[in-house]
C-alpha positions as CSV (number, residue, x, y, z in Angstrom):
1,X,0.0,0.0,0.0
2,X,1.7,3.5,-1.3
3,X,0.9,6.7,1.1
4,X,-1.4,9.1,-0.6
5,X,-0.4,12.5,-1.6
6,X,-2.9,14.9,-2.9
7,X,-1.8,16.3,-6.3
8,X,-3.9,19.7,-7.7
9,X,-6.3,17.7,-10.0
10,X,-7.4,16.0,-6.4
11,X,-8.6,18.6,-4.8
12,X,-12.0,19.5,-4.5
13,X,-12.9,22.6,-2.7
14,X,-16.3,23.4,-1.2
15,X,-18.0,26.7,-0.2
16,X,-19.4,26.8,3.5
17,X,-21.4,29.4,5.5
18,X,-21.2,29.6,9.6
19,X,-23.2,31.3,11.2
20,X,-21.2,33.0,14.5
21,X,-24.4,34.2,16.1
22,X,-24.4,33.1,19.4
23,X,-21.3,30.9,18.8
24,X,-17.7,30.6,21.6
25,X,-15.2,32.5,19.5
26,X,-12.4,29.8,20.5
27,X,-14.3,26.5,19.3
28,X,-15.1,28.0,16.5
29,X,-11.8,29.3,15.5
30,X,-10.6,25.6,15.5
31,X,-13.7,24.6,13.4
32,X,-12.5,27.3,10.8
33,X,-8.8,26.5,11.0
34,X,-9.7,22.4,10.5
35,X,-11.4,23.5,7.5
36,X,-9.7,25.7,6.2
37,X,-6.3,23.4,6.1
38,X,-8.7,20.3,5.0
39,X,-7.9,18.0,7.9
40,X,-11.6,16.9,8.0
41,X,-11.1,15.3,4.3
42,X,-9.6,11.8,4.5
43,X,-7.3,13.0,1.2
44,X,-5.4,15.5,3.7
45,X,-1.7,16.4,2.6
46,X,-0.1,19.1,5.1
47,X,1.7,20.2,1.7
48,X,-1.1,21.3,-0.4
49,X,-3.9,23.9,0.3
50,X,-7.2,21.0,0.3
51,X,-9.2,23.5,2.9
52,X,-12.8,24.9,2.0
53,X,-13.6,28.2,1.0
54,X,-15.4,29.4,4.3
55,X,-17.8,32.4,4.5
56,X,-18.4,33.5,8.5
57,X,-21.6,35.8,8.6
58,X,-22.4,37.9,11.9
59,X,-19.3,37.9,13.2
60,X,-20.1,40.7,15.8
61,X,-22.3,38.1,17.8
62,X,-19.4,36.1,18.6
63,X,-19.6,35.1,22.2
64,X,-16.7,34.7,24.8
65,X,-16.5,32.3,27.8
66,X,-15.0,34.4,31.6
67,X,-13.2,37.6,31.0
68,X,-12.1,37.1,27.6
69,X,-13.8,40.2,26.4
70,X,-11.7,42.1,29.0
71,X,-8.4,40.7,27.3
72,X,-6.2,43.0,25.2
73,X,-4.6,42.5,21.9
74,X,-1.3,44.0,21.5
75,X,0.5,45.6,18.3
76,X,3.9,48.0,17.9
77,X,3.9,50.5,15.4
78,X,7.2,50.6,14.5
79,X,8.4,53.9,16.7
80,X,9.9,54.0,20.1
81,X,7.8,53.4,22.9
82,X,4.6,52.7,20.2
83,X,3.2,49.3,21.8
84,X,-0.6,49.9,21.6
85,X,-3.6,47.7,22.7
86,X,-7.5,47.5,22.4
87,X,-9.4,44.9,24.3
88,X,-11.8,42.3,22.4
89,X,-14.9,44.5,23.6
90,X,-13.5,47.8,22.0
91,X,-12.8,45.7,18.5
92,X,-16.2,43.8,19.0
93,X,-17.8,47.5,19.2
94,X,-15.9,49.5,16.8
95,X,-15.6,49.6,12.9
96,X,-13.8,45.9,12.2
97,X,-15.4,43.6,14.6
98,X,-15.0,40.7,12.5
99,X,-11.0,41.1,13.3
100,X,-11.4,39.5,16.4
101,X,-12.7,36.1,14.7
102,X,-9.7,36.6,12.1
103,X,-6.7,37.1,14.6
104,X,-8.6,34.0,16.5
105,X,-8.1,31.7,13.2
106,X,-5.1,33.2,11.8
107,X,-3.7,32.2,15.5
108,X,-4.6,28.7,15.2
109,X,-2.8,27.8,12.0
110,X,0.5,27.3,11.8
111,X,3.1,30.6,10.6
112,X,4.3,29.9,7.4
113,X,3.3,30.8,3.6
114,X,0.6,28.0,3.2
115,X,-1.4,29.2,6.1
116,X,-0.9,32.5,4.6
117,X,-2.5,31.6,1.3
118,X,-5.2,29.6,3.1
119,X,-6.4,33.0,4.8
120,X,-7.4,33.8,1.7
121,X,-10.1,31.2,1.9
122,X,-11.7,33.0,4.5
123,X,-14.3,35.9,4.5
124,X,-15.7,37.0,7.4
125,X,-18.9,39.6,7.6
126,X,-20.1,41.6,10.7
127,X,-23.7,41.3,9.6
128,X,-25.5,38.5,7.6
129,X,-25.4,40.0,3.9
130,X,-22.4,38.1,2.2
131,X,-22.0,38.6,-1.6
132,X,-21.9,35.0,-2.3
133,X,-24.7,33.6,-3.2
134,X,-23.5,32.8,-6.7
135,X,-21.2,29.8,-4.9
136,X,-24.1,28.1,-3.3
137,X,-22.5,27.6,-0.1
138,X,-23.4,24.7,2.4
139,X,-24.2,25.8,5.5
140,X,-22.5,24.1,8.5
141,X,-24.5,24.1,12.1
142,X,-21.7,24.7,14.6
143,X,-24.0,25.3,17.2
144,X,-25.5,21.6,17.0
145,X,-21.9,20.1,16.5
146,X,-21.7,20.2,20.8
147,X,-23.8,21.4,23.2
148,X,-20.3,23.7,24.3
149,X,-20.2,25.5,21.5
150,X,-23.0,28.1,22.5
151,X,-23.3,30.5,25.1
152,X,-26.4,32.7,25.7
């Protein structure tokens, strides 16, 4: 028996639509990152991008388990002394709040130029209008995956 490795013409990419109303940002940060990378296929090669195309609508929903909300994300600008923050609350309720879903994701794959390209798989929206209808995307139920995954 020969191991399997995933050429081009073998993959098969889908479009999927989740739902983050209502939704633990963490859990569903490793749904997205599973899909995304393709481990849920049985054809999985680490080498090649196999993930899904995956559409997140009302990302400003998101819910978060203790204190998380209270927790900061950090950045540097570049100049002396220019080490900035916002907490998940503040991005949650300003202009971007689907960033908070996006640093989640882009946290859970791994840092190299695949993961970069397989970003590019993911759209996320703060509301529910998504301009991709065309794709007929399947919608995946996270919220009846595990009882764990919601909070109300």
């Amino acid at each position: 028996m020969k191991t399997f490795s995933a050429t081009p013409a073998d993959i098969d990419k889908k479009w999927i639509i989740i739902d983050a109303e209502g939704v633990v940002l963490g859990r569903l940060a490793s749904i997205i990152a599973m899909r995304l990378r393709g481990k849920h296929k049985a054809t999985f090669t680490p080498h090649m991008d196999m993930g899904d195309n995956v559409i997140v609508i009302n990302a400003e929903k998101i819910q978060m388990t203790g204190k998380k909300r209270e927790e900061h994300f950090y950045w540097h600008t570049g100049h002396p002394g220019g080490i900035k923050s916002r907490t998940k609350q503040e991005i949650l309720e300003g202009k971007h709040p689907e960033r908070v879903v996006y640093q989640a994701v882009k946290r859970m794959l791994p840092g190299n130029r695949l993961s970069r390209q397989q970003m590019t798989n993911l759209r996320i929206y703060a509301g529910t209008d998504h301009g991709h209808e065309a794709q007929a995307p399947e919608v995946l139920d996270v919220k009846s995956m595990n009882k764990k995954n919601t909070r109300s």
